[in-house]
KEVEX-278868 format. One record per residue: residue in three letters; x, y, z of N, C-alpha, C in turn. Coordinates in steps of 0.2 Angstrom, whole numbers, padded with zeros to 4 digits, always signed. Atoms other than C-alpha are relative to their C-alpha. Last residue first. Example, Ala and Ser with C-alpha at 12.3 -4.5 7.8 and 13.67 -1.06 7.14 Angstrom:
REM KEVEX-278868
SER-0004-0006-0001+0068-0005+0036-0004+0005+0003
ALA+0004-0006+0000+0062-0022+0039+0004+0006+0000
This chain:
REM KEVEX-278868
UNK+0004+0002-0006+0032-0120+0147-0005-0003+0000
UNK+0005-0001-0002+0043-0115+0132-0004-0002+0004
UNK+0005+0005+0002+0061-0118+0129-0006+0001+0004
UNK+0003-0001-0005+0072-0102+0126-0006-0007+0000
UNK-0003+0005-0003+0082-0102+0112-0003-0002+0007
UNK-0002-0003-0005+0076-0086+0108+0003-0007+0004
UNK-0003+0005-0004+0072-0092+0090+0006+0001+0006
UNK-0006+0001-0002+0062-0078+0080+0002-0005+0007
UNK+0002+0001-0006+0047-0081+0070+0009-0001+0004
UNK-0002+0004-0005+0050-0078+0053-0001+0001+0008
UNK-0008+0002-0003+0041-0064+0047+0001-0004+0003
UNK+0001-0001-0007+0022-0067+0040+0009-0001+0001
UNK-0003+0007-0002+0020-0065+0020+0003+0001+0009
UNK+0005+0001-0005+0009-0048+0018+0002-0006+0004
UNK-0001+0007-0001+0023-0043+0002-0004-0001+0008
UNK+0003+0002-0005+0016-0027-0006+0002-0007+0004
UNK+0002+0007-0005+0025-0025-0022+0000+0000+0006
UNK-0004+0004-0009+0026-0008-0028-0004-0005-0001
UNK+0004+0005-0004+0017-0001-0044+0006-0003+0004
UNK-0004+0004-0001+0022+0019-0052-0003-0007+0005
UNK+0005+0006-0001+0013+0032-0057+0008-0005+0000
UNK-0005+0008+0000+0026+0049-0055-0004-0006+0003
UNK+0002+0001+0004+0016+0068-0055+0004-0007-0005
UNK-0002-0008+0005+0020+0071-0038-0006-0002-0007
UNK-0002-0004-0006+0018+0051-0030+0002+0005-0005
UNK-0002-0006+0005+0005+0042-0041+0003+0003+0008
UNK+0001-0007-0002+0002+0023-0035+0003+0006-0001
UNK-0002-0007+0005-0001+0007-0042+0000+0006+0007
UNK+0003-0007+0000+0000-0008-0029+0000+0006-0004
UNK-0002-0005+0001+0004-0027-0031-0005+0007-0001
UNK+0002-0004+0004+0001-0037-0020+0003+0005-0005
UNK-0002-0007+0000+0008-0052-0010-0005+0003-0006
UNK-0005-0002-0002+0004-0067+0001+0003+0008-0002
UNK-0004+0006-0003-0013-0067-0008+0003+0003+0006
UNK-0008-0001+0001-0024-0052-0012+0003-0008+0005
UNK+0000+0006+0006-0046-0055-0012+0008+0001-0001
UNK+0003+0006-0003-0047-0048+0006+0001-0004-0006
UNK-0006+0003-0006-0035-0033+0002-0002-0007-0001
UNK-0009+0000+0003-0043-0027-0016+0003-0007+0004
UNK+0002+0008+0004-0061-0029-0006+0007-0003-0002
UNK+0003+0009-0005-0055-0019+0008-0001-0004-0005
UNK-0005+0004+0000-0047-0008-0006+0001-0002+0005
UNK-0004+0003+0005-0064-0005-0014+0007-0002+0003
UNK+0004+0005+0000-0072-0001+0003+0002-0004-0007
UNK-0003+0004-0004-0061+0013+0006-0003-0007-0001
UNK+0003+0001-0005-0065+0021-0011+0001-0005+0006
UNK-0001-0005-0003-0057+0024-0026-0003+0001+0005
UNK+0003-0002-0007-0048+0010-0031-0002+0007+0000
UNK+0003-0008-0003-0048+0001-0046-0001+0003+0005
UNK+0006-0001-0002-0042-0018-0049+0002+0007+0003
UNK+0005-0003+0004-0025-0020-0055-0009+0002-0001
UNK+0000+0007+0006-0019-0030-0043-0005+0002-0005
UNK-0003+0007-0004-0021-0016-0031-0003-0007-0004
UNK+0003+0008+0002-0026+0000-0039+0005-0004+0004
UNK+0004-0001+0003-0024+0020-0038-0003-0006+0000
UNK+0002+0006+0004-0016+0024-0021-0006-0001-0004
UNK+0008+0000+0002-0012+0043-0020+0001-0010-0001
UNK+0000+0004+0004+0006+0045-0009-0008-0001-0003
UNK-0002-0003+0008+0006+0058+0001-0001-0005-0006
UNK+0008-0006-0002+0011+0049+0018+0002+0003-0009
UNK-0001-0005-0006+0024+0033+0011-0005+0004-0003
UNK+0004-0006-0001+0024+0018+0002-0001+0004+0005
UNK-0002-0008+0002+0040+0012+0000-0005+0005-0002
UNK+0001-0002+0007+0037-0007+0000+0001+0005-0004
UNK-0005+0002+0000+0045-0009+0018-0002-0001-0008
UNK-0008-0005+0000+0032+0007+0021+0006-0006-0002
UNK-0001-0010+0007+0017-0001+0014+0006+0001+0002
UNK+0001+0001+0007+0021-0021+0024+0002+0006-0004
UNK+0006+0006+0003+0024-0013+0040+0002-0001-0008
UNK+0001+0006+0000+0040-0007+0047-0005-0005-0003
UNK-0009+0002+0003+0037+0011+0050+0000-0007+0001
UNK-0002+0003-0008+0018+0014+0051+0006-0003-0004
UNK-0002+0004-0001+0011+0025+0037+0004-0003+0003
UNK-0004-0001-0004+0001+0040+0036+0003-0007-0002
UNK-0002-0006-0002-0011+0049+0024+0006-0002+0007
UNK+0000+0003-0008-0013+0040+0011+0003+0004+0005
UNK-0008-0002-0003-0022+0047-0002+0000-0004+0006
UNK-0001-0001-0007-0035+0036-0010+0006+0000+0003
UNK-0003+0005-0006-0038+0035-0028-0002+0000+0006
UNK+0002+0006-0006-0045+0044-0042+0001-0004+0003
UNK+0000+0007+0003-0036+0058-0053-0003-0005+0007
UNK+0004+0008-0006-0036+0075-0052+0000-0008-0003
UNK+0007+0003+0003-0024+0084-0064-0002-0004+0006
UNK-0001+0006+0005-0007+0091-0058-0010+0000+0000
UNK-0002+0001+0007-0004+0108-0053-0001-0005-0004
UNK-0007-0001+0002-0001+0109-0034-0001-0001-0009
UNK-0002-0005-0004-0018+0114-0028+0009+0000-0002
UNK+0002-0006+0005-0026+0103-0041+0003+0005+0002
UNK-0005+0002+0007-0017+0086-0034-0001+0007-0002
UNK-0007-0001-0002-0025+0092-0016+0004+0000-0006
């Protein structure tokens, strides 16, 4: 795909969607994006950014090339507060 538009290949994993609200999109990864590494460890293989994930804390950081523009996001995995409906449970 990089070759069809001009740029050099390079190894990662495109992303092909992401879900509004989660972690990658309130970090600003979005479709298209190539992910290169996740806490500096190398990805190019699904099975490399299972391991990546399983060894990440709370938060990560993520390399990834959008065009011909590398750039790392923080990942944050921390659990949203829980909201208080004032409601008392059963």
């Amino acid at each position: 795909m990089r070759r069809r538009v001009g740029l050099p290949p390079q190894a990662g994993l495109l992303v092909r969607g992401v879900v509004e609200g989660s972690p990658a999109a309130e970090a600003g990864i979005d479709s298209g994006d190539l992910i290169t590494a996740l806490n500096g460890q190398s990805v190019a293989a699904v099975d490399d950014l299972w391991e990546a994930l399983d060894a990440a804390g709370e938060q990560t950081d993520v390399e990834v090339v959008r065009g011909a523009e590398a750039r790392t996001v923080r990942v944050s995995f921390a659990a949203p507060p829980s909201e208080d409906t004032g409601t008392p449970s059963s």
